[in-house]
N, C-alpha and C positions, 0 to 999 in steps of 0.2 A: 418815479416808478423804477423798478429791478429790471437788470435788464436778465433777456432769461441767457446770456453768455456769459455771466458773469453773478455767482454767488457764493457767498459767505458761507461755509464749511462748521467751521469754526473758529475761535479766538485759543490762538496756540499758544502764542510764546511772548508775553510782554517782555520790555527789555528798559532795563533802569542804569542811570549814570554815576558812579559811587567816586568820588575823590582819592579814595584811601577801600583797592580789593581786600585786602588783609582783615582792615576792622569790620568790612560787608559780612564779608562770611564766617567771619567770630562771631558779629550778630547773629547770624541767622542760626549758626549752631548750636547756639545758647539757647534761643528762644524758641524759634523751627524745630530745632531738632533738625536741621535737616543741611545734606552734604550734599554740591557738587557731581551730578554726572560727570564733567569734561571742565577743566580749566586750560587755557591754553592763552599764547602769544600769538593773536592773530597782527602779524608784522606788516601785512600791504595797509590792514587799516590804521595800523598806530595806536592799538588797543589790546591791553591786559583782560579778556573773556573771562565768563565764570555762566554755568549754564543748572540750572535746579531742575530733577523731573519729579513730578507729582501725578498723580494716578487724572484718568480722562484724557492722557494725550494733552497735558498741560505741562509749562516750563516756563520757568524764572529768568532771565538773560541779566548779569551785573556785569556794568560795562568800564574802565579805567581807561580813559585814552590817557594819550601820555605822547604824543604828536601835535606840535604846535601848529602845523596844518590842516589838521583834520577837524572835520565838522563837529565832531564828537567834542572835540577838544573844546573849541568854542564855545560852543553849548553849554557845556561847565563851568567852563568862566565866567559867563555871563548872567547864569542864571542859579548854578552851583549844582549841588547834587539832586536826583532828581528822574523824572521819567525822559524815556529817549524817544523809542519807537514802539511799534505796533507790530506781530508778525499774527497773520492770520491764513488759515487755509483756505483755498477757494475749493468750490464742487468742481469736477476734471471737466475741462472747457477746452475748446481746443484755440492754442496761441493767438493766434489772429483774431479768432473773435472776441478774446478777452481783449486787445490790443483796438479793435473796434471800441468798445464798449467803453474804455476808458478815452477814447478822444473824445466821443459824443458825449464823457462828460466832463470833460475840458480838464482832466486830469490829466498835470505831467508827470511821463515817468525820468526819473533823475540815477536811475540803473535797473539794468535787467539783469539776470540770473538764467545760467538755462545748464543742468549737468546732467548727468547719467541720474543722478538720484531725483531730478527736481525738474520737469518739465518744461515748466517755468517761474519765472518770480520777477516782481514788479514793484519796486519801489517807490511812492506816489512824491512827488513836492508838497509840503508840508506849509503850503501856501493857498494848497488847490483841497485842502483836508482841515480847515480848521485849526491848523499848529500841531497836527499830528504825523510825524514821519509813517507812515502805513507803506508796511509789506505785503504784496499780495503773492502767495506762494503756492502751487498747483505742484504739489509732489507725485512723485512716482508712485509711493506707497503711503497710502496716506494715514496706516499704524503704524508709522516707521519714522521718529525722527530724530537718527543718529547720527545725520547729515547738520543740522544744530546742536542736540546733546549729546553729543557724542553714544558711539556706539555700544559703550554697557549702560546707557540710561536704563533700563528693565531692573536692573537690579538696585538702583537709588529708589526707586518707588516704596518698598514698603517699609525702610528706612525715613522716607522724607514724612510721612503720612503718617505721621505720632502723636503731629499738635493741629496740621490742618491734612486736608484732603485732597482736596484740587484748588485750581485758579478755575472760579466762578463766570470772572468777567471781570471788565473796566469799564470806566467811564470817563466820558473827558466831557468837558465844562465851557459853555459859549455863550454869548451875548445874547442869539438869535435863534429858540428851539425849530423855527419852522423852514431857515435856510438853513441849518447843519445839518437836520434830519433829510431832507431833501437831496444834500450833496450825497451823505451816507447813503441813503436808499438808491442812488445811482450806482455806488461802487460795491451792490451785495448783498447788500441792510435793507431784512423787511421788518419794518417797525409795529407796533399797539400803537392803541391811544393813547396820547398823551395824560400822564396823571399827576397827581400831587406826592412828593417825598418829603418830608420835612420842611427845609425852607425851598426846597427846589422843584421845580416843574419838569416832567421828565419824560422822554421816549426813548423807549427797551425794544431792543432788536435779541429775539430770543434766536441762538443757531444751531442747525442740524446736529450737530455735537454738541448740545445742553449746554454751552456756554451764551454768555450774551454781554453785548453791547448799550451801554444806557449814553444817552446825549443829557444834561444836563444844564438847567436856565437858573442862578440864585435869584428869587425871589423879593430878598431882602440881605442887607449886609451881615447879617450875622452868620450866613451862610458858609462855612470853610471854602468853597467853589467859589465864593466872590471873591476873596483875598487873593485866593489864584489867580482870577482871570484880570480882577486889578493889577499885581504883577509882573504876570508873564504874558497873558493872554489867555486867546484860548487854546485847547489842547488837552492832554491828559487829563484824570485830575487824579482817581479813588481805581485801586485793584481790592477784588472781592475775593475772599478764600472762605470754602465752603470746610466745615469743621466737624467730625465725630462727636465731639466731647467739647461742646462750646464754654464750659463754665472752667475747665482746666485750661484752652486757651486763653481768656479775659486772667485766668490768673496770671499764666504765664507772662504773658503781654506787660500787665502790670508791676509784676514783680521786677521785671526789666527796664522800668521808668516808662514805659508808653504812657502816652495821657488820653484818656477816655475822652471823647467830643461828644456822645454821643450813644446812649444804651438805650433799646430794646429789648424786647421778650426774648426774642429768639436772635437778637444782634447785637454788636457793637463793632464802634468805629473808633476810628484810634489817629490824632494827630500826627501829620506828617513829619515835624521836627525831633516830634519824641520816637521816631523809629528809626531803626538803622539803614535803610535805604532811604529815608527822605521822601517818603510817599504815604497818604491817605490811605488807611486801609481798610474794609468792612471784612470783620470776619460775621459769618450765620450761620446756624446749626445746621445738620444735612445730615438726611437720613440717610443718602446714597453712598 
């Protein structure tokens, strides 16, 4: 059950791991269309940043560590390029009782955040989540977020939004739909019924800010989601961008070597090694 101190906003700000910033966002300019709010040298963490704004209070995070101590770092190595974290907004709660909420659900936090701009913010162990680093962040202004994109993000928007529209959602991919959904709905997530997706069995947390969260079970191995969690585990797996003109993006996509897994009336998906961040992608039409 949700606790009522503690809920999910929206899904802000994914954030993915690139070996090589440069060739990131050559891709993305090529095929996106799309440039850069803020690029910067965040130096305490040991990471080259790169930050995308797209319309709904959505953004892109491509991350370069480049510190042999850093978790970031590691992460890379190990597994290559790829999804990192999770930044999501929570509804305004007040510290302590978010701070409740997460012990009772045996969530540990592995950094806090608290600034002028940012109430607070919650980093979860990615141990107590599935394989997912999850931020949980209670902003000051919660149309405001310059404090990640930097502060002329407004003006990347109708730039970025040529070939896709907004970041729809994600999904991350588990062994177990009825303890992930379970741990999720403790930390925000209120879920649907469980339904069928192609090979995977699925619960959709739809949030206050029209974005959403899908949990993810392959059904069978032919499922792109099983190869993941064979892998790496579980964790991320599929980022969803909602699209104006979906048959010029499938063009695009293609024309750029992405390889199709996977078409629909109104969708497709696109192999993670054929794209230039190393990530599953669904794009689907969208009226909005």
């Amino acid at each position: 059950m949700t606790s009522d101190a503690l809920r999910v906003e929206h899904i802000a700000q994914p954030a993915v791991l690139v070996d090589d910033l440069d060739v990131a966002l050559d891709w993305l300019s090529a095929v996106l269309k799309a440039y850069p709010s803020e690029r910067v040298d965040i130096s305490g963490a040991g990471v080259n940043n790169a930050v995308y704004a797209f319309a709904n209070r959505t953004y892109l995070e491509l991350i370069e560590p480049y510190n042999p101590q850093s978790g970031a770092y590691r992460l890379l190595k190990r597994f290559g390029p790829g999804w990192h974290m999770l930044n999501v907004d929570i509804v305004d709660a007040d510290s302590a009782d978010v701070e409740d909420a997460l012990t009772q659900a045996a969530a540990r936090v592995v950094q806090r955040n608290k600034t002028v701009h940012v109430k607070g913010a919650w980093h979860l162990h990615p141990r107590d989540t599935d394989g997912v680093l999850l931020n949980l962040a209670n902003a000051a202004d919660h149309d405001e977020h310059g404090m990640w994109a930097g502060w002329a993000w407004r003006e990347f928007v109708s730039t970025n939004t040529r070939v896709v529209h907004d970041i729809g959602g994600v999904s991350l991919v588990t062994d177990d739909l009825d303890r992930t959904g379970q741990r999720y709905a403790q930390l925000g997530f209120e879920f649907g019924s469980p339904f069928a997706d192609g090979p995977d069995q699925v619960v959709q947390a739809i949030c206050p800010g029209g974005s959403f969260l899908q949990i993810r079970t392959p059904r069978s191995s032919d499922s792109p989601g099983a190869e993941l969690l064979h892998s790496r585990g579980p964790g991320l797996f599929h980022l969803h961008w909602h699209c104006m003109d979906l048959e010029r993006a499938r063009e695009t996509l293609v024309g750029a070597g992405a390889v199709l897994v996977r078409v629909d009336k109104n969708a497709f998906w696109t192999e993670a090694k054929s794209t230039g961040i190393r990530v599953a992608m669904e794009f689907r039409e969208s009226n909005g």
